[in-house]
N, C-alpha and C positions, 0 to 999 in steps of 0.2 A: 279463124281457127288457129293460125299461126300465131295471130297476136294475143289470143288467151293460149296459148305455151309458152311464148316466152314471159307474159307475167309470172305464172306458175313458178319457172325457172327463179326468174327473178327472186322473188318471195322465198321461195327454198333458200338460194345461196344466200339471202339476206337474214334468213333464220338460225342457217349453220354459222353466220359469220359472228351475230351476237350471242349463241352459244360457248364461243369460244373468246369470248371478250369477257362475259363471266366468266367463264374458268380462270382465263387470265386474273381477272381482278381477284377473286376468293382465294386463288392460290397461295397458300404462307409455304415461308423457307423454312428449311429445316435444317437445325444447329447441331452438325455434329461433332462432340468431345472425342477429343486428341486421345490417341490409344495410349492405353496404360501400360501394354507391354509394350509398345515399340518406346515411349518414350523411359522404361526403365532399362531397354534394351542399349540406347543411345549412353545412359547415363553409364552402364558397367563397362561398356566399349571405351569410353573417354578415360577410366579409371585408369591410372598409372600404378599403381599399388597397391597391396591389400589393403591398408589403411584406407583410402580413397573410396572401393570397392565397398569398405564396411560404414564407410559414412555414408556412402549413396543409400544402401540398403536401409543406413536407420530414418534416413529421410521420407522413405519410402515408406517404411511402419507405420509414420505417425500419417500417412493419409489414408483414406476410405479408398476400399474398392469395390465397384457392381458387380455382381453375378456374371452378367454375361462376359465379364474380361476377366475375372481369375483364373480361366483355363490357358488364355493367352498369357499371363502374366504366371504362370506355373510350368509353361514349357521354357518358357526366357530361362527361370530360377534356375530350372533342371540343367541348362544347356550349360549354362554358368557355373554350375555348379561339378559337371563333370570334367572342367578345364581348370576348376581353380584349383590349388595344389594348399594354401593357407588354409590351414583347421578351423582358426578363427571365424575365417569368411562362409567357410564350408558351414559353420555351425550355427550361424545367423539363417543362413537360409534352408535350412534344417526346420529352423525354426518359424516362420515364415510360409513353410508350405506344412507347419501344423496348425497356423492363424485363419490363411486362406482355406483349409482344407471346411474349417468350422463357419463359412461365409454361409449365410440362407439363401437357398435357391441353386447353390451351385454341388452337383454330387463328386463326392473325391474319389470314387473308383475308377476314375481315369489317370490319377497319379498314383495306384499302390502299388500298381508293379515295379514302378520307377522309383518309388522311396525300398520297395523290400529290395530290386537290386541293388542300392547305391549299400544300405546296410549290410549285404552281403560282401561287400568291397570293402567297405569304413575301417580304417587303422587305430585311427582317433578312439579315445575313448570318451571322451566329453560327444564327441558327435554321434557316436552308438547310442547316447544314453539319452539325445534327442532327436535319434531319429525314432526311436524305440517311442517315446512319449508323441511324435507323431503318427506315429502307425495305431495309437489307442487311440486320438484324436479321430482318426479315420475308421478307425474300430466303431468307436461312439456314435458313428454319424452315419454310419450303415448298422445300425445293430438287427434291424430286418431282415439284412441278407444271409442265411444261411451259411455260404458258400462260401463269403466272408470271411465271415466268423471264423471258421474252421480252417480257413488259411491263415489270418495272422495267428489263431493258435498253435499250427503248427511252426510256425516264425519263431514264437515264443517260446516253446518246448526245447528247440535248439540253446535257448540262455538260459534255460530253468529244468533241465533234467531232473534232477535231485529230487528238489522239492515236487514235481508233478511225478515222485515215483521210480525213476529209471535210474539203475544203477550206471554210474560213471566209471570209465576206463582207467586205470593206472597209467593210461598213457600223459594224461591229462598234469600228471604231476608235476613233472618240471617247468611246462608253463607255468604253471600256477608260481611255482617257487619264484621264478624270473619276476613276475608279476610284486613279489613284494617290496619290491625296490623302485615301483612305479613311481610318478611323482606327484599322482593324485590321490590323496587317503579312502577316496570312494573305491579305487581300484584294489588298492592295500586290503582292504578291510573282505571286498568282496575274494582277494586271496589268500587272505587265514582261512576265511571260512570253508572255503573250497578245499583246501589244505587239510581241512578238519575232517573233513567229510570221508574225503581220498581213505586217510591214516585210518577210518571206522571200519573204510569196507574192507581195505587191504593191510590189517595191520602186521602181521609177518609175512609180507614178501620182503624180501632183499632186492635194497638197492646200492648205487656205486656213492663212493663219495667222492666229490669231486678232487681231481690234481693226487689221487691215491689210487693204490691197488687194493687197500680196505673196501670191507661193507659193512653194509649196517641194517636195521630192521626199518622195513618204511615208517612206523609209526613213532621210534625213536628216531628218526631222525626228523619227522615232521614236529614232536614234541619238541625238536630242538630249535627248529626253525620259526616256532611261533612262541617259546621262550624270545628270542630274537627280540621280536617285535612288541614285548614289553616295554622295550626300549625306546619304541616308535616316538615322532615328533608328534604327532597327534593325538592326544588325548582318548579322543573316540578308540583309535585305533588299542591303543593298550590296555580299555578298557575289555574292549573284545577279546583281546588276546589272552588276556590275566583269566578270564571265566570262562572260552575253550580250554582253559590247561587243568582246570577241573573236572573235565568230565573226562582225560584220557587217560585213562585207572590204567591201561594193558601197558603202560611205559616200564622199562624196566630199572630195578630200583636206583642204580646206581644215576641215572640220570635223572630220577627224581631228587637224591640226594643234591647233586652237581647245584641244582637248581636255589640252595641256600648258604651256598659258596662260593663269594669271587672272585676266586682263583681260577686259572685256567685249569680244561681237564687233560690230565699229560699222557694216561694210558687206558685210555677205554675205547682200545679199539677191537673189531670181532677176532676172537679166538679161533684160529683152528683146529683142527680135531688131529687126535694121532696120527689117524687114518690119514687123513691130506697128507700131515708133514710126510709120513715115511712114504707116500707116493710121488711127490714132489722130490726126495732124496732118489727115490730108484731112477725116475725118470731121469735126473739131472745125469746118470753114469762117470758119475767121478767119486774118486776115492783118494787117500792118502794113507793109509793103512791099512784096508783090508775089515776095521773093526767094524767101522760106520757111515753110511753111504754121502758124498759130499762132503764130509769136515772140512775140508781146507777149502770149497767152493768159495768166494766172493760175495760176502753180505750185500743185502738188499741195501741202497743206500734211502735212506729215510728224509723227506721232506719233513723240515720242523712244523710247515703251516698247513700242512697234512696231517699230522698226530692228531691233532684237537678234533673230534667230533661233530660238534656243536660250536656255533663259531662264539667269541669272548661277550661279547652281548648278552647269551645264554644264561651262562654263567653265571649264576647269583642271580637268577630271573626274577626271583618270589621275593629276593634284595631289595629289588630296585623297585619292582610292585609295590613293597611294605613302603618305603620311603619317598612313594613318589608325591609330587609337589599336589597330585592332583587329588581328592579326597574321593572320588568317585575310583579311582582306580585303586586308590588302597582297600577298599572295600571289595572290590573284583578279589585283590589278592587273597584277601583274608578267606573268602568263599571260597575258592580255587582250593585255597589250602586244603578248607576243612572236607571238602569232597574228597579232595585225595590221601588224605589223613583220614579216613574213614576204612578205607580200603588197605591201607600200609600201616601195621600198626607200629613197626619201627619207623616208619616215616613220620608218623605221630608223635613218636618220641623226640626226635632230632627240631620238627618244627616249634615242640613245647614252649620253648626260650623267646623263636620270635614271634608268637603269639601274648607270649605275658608282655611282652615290649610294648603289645599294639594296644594295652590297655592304658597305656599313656597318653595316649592321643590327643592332639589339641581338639579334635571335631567329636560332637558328643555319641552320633552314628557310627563313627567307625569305631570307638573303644564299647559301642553296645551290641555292632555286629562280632567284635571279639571276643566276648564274652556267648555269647548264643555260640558263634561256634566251637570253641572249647566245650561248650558243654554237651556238645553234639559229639565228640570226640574223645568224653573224660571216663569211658571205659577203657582204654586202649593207652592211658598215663597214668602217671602216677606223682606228685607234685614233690621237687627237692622243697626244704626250709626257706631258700631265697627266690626261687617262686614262688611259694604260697606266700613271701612277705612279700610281695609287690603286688599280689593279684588280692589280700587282706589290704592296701592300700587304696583301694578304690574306696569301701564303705563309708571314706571321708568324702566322697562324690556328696555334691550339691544335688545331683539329680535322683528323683526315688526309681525311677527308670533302669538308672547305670545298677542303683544298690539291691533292689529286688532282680534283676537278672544275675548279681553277683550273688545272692543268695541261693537262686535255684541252682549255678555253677555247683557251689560247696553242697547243696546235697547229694550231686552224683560223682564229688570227685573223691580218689582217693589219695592217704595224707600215707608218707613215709614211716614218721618217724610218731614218739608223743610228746614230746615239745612242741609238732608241726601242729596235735590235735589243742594244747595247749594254748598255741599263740593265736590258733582261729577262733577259740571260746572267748581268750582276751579282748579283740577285736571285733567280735561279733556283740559282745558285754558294753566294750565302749559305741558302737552304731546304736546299741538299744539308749544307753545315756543320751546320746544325745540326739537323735530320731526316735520321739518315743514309741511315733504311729509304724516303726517297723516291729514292730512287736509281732505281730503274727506271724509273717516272713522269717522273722532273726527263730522265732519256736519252733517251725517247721524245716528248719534249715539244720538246726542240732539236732531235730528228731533221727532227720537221715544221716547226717553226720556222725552219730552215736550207736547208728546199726550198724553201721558199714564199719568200723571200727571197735569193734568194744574190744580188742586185746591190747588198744594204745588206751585205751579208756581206763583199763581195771588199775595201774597204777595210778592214775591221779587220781582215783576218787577218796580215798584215806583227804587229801589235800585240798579238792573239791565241796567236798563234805565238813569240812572243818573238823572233823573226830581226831580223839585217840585214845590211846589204846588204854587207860588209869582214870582220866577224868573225863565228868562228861562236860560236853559245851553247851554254849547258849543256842536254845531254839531258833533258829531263823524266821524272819516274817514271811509269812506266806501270802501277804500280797504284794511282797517286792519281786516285780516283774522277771529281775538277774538272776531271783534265788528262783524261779521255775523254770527258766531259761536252763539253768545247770540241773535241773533235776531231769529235766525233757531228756537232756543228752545222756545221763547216768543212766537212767529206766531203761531208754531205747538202747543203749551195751548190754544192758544186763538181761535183754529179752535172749541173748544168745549165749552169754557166759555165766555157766551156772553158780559159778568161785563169788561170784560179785555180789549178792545179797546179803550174805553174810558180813560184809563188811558195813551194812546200812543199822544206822541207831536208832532206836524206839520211834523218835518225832518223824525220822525218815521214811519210817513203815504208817507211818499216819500221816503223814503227807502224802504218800502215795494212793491210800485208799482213799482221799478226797481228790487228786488229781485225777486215778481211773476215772471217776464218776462227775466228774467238773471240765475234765478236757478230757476226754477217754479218747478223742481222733489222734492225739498225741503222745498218750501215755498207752504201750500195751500188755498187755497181760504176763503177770509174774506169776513164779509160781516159785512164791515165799516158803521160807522155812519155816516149819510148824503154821503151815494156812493152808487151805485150799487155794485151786488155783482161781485167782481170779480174771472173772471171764463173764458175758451175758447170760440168763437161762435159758437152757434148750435143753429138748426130750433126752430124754436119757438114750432113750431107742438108738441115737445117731449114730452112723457109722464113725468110727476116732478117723477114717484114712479119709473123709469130705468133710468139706466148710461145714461145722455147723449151725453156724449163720445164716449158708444160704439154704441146708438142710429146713431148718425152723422156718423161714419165710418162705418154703414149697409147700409143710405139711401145713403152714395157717391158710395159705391160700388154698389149698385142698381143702384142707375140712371146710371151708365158709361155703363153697361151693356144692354143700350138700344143707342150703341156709334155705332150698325151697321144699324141702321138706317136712320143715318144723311150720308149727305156727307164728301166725303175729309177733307173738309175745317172745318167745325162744330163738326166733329169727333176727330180731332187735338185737336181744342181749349178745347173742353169738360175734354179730357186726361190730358191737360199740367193743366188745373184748376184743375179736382181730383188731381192730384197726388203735387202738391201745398200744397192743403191741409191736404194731409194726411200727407205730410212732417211735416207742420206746427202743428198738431196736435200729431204727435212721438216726438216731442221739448215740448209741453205742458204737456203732459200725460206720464208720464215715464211707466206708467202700460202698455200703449195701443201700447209701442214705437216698439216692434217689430213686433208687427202685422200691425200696418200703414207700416213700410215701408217692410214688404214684400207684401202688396200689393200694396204702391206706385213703386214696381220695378218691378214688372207683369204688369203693367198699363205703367210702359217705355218701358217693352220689346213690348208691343202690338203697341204706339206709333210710336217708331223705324220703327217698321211692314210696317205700314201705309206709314209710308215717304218714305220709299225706294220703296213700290208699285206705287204711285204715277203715274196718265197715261202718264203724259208729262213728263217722265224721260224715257218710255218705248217705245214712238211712233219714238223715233228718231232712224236715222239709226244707224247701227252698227257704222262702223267707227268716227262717231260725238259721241259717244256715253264713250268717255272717264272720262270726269269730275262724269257724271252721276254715272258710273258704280266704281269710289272711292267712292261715297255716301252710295251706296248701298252695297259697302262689307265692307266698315264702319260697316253699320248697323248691319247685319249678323255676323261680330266679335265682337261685344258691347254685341249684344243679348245673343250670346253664354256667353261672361265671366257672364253676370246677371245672368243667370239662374245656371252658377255653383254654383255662390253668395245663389243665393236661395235656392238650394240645401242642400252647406253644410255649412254655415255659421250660420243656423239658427235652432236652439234646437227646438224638440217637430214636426217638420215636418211628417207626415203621408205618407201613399202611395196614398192617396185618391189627395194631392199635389203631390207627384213626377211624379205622371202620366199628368197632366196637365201641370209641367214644363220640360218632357219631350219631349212633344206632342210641346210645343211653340220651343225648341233647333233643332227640327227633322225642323220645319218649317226655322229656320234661317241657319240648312242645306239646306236646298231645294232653300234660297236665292242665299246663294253661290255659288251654282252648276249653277242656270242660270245665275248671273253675268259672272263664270266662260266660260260660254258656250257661252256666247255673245263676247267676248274677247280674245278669243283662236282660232287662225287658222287650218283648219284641223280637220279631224271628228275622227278620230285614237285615240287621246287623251279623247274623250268623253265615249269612250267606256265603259274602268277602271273607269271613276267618276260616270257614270250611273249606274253600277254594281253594285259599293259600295254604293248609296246610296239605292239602291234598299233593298240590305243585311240588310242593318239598318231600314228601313219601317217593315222588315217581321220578324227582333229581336224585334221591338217595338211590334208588333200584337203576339210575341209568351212572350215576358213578360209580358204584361200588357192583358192578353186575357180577364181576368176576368171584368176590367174596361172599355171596347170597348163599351157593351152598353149605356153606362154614354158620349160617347162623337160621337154622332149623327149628320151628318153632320157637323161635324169638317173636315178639312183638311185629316190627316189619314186616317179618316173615307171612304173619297172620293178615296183616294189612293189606299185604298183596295179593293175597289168595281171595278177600274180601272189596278189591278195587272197584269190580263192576257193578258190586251192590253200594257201594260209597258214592259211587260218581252219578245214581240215578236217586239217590236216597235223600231226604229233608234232612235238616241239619240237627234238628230233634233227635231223629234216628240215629247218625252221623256220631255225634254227641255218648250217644249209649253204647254204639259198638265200641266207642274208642274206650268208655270207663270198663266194656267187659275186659277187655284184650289187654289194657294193661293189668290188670288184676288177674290175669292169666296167663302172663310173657314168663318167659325163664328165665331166670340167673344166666347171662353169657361170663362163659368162661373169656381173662382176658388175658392174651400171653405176653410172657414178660420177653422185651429186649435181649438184646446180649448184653448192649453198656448202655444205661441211661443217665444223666445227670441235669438236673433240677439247677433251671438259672437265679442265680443269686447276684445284689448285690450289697458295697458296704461305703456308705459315704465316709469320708476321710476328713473334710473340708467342705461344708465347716461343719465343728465339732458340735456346737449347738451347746456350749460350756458357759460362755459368759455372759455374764450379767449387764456387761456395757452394751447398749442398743448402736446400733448404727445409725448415725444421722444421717441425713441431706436434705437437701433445698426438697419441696412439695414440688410436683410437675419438673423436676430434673432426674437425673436416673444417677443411679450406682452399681457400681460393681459387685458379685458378689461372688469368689473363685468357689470352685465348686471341683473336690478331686472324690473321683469312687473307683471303689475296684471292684469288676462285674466277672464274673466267674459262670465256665458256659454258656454263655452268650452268642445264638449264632446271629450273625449279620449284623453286630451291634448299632452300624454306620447308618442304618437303616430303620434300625427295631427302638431302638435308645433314645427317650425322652425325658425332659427334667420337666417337673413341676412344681406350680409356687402360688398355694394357697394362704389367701393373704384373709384377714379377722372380718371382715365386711362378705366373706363368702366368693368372693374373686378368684377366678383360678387363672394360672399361665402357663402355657405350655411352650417350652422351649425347645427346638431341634438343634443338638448339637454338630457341628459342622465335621467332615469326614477324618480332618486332619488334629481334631480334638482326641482321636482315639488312638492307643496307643495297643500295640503286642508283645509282652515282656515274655512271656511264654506257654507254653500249648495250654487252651482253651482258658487265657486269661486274659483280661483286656482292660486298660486303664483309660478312665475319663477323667482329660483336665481340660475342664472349659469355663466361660465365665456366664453369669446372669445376671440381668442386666432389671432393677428392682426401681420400679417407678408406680406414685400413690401422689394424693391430695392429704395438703395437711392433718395430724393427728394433733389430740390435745395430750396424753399421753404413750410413750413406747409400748409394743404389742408383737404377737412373736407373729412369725408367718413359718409356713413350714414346708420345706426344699424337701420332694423325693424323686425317686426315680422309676415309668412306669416303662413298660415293653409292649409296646405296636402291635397292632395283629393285625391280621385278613382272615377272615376266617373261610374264607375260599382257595388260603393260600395252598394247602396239603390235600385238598380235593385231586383225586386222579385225573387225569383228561380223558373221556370218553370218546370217542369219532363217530357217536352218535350223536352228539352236542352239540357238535358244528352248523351253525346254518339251523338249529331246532328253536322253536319258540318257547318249548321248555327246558331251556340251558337253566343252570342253576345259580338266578339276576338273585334270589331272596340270599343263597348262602354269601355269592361271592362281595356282594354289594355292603354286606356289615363290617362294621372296621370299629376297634375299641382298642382301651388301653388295660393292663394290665398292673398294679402296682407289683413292685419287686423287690424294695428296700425298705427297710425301716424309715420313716420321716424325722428328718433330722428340724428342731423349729430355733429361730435364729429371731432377735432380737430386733428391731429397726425402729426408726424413729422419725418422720417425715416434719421436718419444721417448715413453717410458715415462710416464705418470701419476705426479703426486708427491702421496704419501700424506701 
């Protein structure tokens, strides 16, 4: 028994001993890497200098570190960081714990307390600005945490009052002033603007000025102080400064003036009132006579470097602006100016002189922003003779840029003298010689030039005219461009001075009744001696004290709208005569011209309507029914391109129109579909057309919900009253409802805008004149410049295409780049771009012809519904069509593709 125990025994310890000789043997070491913080700990410790300090740290950057040691290596930074005194060093590792903060795997909420107090501390302004960029780092990386969030917001609120809303303390002020003397321009800059702000919200309180017993207004004296900083080293900064001093109109005048002078200011310090002095005298209790209280007292002695207001820098601010080296800042100045010359019209006055200066300009921007701004200001001057000859010295400009916004200048500005109206004819006669394509410009430019003056006008027209008073002279030609140019401007005088007709010769009064009716946008209505006046027809009815123009274009579109009470035949004629006349009347009336013809082209699409309903195009059978049914989807494609035309060709259009012109396009769908249906074998195919239009009826009723009740009894209207039997119904049927309902829809009335105008444009280049063709190589490209001028154009950078259909039926469509488009003034916009004309050999020259179409979306003016959203019948049929529009006349251009020489 004992001897089988101690086997037992045996056998056990023998078991436990090789248990553990394996462990032994399988056992591996385990390698562990040297700590990251202790050994950057070691390294800042050794450092002797900030220098040293900053090198360990960059050595540091450029190595990895793991998750679990960035919290160790972020207490080290921190520890270091509240002992070092260097900003330098401070700002490295600023940095450093917004690198670590962004490591995966390691969360940074365990350093934000410790970065927002150290920024609560921070002197530095460079270290504010990164510890601030680290606090968003750590922002970012918690953007889950609520809790967060809402404290560095509030972190943030303390550097961004203003802008998040809260009004700022006047205490605030003379920091800020301190601050412009910073030696960082990021600092500078952020205290003009603060400075700006201050002077908005508190612009009369008084404040002191320094080293004086004067005051002054805070907002003149921050005007003065950011005058100053015109002067600034830094570009940026005087940029900023030049275009805050625009906007603070409440300055008072004499310091505006200061500002284009300089000279120091020697007396403009604040006034006191009666009141003070004689309280000031009683208080003092000294006398010397008896008469007046204190005479003989001890004058104030006066610090010289206290007198001045505004310190020497100030001083001739809009000076130094104008002249400055930088061109971006001259440009500040010029704006500045003309803001605060809008507001001061004797300030307008005195800045006149350095305004025509600035149209000298070496840089082609800043003598084109000076011309825009004087013309924004040429109500409020009036031009000596030796300005108008400097500001008449542009139109030798190489640019049509400089010279069409110096044209629009001269028609709002006005002239002194009539030598001044004189010398501007002369030079506006020689720009026409020798630029002939300013022809339109230089006409519309005397037009207004001619109204605004006709009492400098009425003596030179005797000299104008070439008349006198015994013999008569030679007829002038009437298609020399000079000789309309000067009739433009005589006509437009004499619309206001009635003395001046009488001085016009037989050929003069018949030049004029061809120009009324030849340029009538230019020439207007006289009312000649022994003639009636002339003028367009309208009812006699009209009131004399309203437009009868736009009188006549109420009562046509009133009557037509009683066009469903006649029949067929009388409904027609009624159409084709309004819409005649409203033509006729967008040729007489240039004011009136886009509103006639967007309602003469609602008056065609309704026309169209009518013809293609017609009964005796519909009684006959199908199969006869061929010719007919070309007419009728004629109509239905005509309708559709008008109404895009109306849509987006024409500025100022509302939704109160879209929805009428889209309710007329849904209708010249509904055409096509039963043309279609009449014409197509087989009911299979009607299935998908009746579907899709159905989709479009019930996208119309979920865009336009809000304007449904405005159209009662319209087609639509009836549609939807009709949807449930449509949506159960065969297409046969589908087919028949839709031909009764349009033959039973009413005339929508369509209201007109306040201001519409009809985009246009006019290619310049090339003129499409000569007969020499353009060569080049086959398979190589050419250039081909391409200038237009587009008139009401919204979004042109966008909408603005050239195209180039070339004799083989090739088309190209070219998108002009953003910076090809130019703004010379309100709702006018220049294209100068190039195109770029590549073909296979011809055997002889053949024309290709360059125009220019306008973009659409025809989803783009749909309202947005919040029923849409997320809906399977969003409206994919409207928004998804995209087309072009032609807009210009097609200019066709010669070219000539030769062969490659081997």
């Amino acid at each position: 028994m004992a001897a089988h125990l101690k086997k037992r025994v045996y056998e056990e310890f023998t078991k436990v001993v090789q248990q553990q000789q394996e462990e032994i043997a399988t056992k591996k070491l385990r390698l562990t890497k040297p700590s990251k913080s202790a050994a950057l700990h070691i390294d800042l410790c050794k450092a002797t200098s900030p220098a040293d300090a900053l090198q360990y740290l960059l050595q540091f950057a450029r190595k990895p570190v793991e998750a679990e040691s960035v919290e160790g290596v972020v207490r080290i930074l921190l520890e270091h960081y509240y002992k070092e005194n260097d900003p330098s060093v401070r700002l490295k590792i600023a940095s450093l714990l917004g690198l670590l903060s962004k490591t995966a795997g390691f969360s940074p909420d365990c350093i934000m307390d410790d970065a927002i107090n150290i920024l609560q501390n921070e002197k530095s302004h460079q270290v504010l600005a990164q510890l601030l960029d680290t606090l968003l780092a750590i922002g970012s990386k918690l953007a889950e945490n609520q809790a967060t969030q809402v404290r560095l917001v509030d972190v943030a609120c303390k550097l961004q009052l203003h802008e998040r809303g809260l009004k700022l303390h006047q205490t605030i002020y003379n920091q800020a002033c301190k601050l412009l003397s910073d030696d960082y321009e990021q600092v500078r800059s952020a205290a003009v603007q603060l400075i700006w702000v201050v002077s908005q919200l508190y612009p009369e309180s008084i404040v002191p000025i320094p080293s004086s017993n004067e005051e002054i207004r805070l907002v003149d004296d921050a005007f003065g102080k950011i005058c100053h900083m015109v002067s600034d080293g830094s570009w940026v900064v005087r940029v900023q400064a030049a275009k805050l001093l625009g906007s603070m109109e409440q300055v008072s005048s004499h310091f505006l003036e200061q500002t284009l002078d300089k000279k120091l200011m020697s007396d403009l310090r604040r006034k006191r009132t009666a009141h003070e002095r004689a309280k000031e005298l009683y208080s003092s209790g000294e006398f010397s006579s008896g008469r007046k209280w204190g005479d003989d007292a001890p004058k104030e002695e006066i610090d010289t470097g206290a007198v001045n207001l505004i310190e020497s820098g100030a001083c001739g601010a809009f000076v130094h602006g104008l002249e400055d080296e930088m061109y971006e800042v001259r440009i500040a100045a010029v704006e500045a100016l003309c803001m605060l010359a809008q507001s001061s019209p004797s300030f307008a006055e005195k800045c006149l002189d350095f305004l025509v200066d600035m149209f000298n300009d070496e840089i082609e921007e800043v003598r084109l922003q000076s011309i825009h701004t004087m013309r924004k200001i040429s109500n409020n001057i009036t031009l000596r003779e030796d300005q108008l000859d400097t500001v008449l010295a542009v139109l030798e400009d190489s640019s049509r840029d400089i010279r069409e916004a110096l044209h629009e200048l001269l028609c709002c500005t006005n002239v002194s003298t009539k030598e001044g109206i004189h010398l501007a004819l002369v030079e506006l006669l020689k720009n026409l010689t020798k630029y002939p394509t300013d022809r339109d410009s230089i006409w519309k430019c005397l037009k207004f030039l001619g109204s605004r003056h006709p009492t400098l006008v009425l003596p030179l027209v005797p000299e104008l005219l070439s008349t006198h008073p015994f013999f008569d002279t030679a007829e002038p030609d009437m298609d020399d461009p000079a000789y309309i140019a000067v009739l433009v401007l005589i006509f437009n005088a004499a619309k206001t001075c009635p003395t001046m007709p009488a001085l016009f010769s037989d050929h003069t009064l018949r030049h004029y009744a061809y120009l009324r009716d030849s340029l009538s946008h230019l020439v207007p209505a006289l009312r000649l001696p022994g003639r009636k006046l002339v003028s367009s027809t309208v009812p006699s009815n009209i009131s004399p004290h309203e437009d009868p123009s736009q009188q006549f274009l109420q009562q046509s579109l009133e009557r037509v709208y009683s066009v469903q009470h006649l029949d067929s035949q009388g409904a027609q004629e009624l159409l084709e005569l309004t819409i005649r006349d409203l033509q006729r009347l967008g040729e007489l009336q240039s004011e009136l011209a886009g509103v006639a013809d967007f309602s003469a082209t609602y008056l065609q699409c309704q026309l169209l309507l009518i013809k293609a309903l017609q009964e005796k195009l519909w009684n006959v059978a199908a199969p006869l029914y061929l010719k007919q049914s070309d007419l009728a989807s004629a109509a239905a494609k005509q309708i559709m391109e008008e109404t895009y035309k109306m849509e987006f060709m024409y500025s100022g259009v509302e939704n109160k129109q879209v929805v009428i012109i889209h309710h007329m396009r849904l209708q010249a769908k509904a055409l096509q579909l039963i043309v279609t249906a009449r014409t197509t074998r087989g009911v299979d195919p009607l299935f998908g057309m009746c579907e899709k239009f159905l989709q479009e009826v019930d996208c119309f009723q979920r865009c336009f919900i809000a304007d449904l009740p405005h159209l009662q009894d319209s087609f639509v209207d009836k549609l939807l009253d009709l949807m449930p039997r449509l949506m159960t119904s065969k297409p046969v049927e589908v087919i028949k409802i839709l031909q009764t309902m349009l033959r039973q829809s009413t005339f929508l009335h369509l209201p007109l805008p306040e201001q519409i105008h009809k985009a246009s444009a006019t290619i310049i280049e090339p003129a499409g004149e000569s007969d020499n063709p353009l060569r080049f190589t086959s398979g190589l490209v050419v250039a081909l410049d391409v200038d237009a001028t587009l008139e009401h154009v919204q979004d042109p950078q966008n909408t603005v295409k050239v195209q180039v259909l070339y004799p083989d039926g090739q088309a190209q469509m070219i998108h002009p780049k953003p910076a090809d488009f130019r703004n010379p003034g309100p709702g006018r916009h220049r294209l100068l771009t190039q195109v770029y004309l590549s073909h296979t050999a011809w055997t002889e020259p053949c024309q290709v012809e360059v125009r220019l179409l306008l973009a659409y979306n025809s989803g783009a003016r749909i309202p947005k519904s919040p029923w849409l959203e997320g809906s399977e019948m969003s409206p994919q049929v409207e928004t998804s069509i995209e087309g072009t529009i032609p807009f210009s006349k097609p200019v066709k251009v010669y070219i000539m593709p030769k062969p490659a020489r081997r």
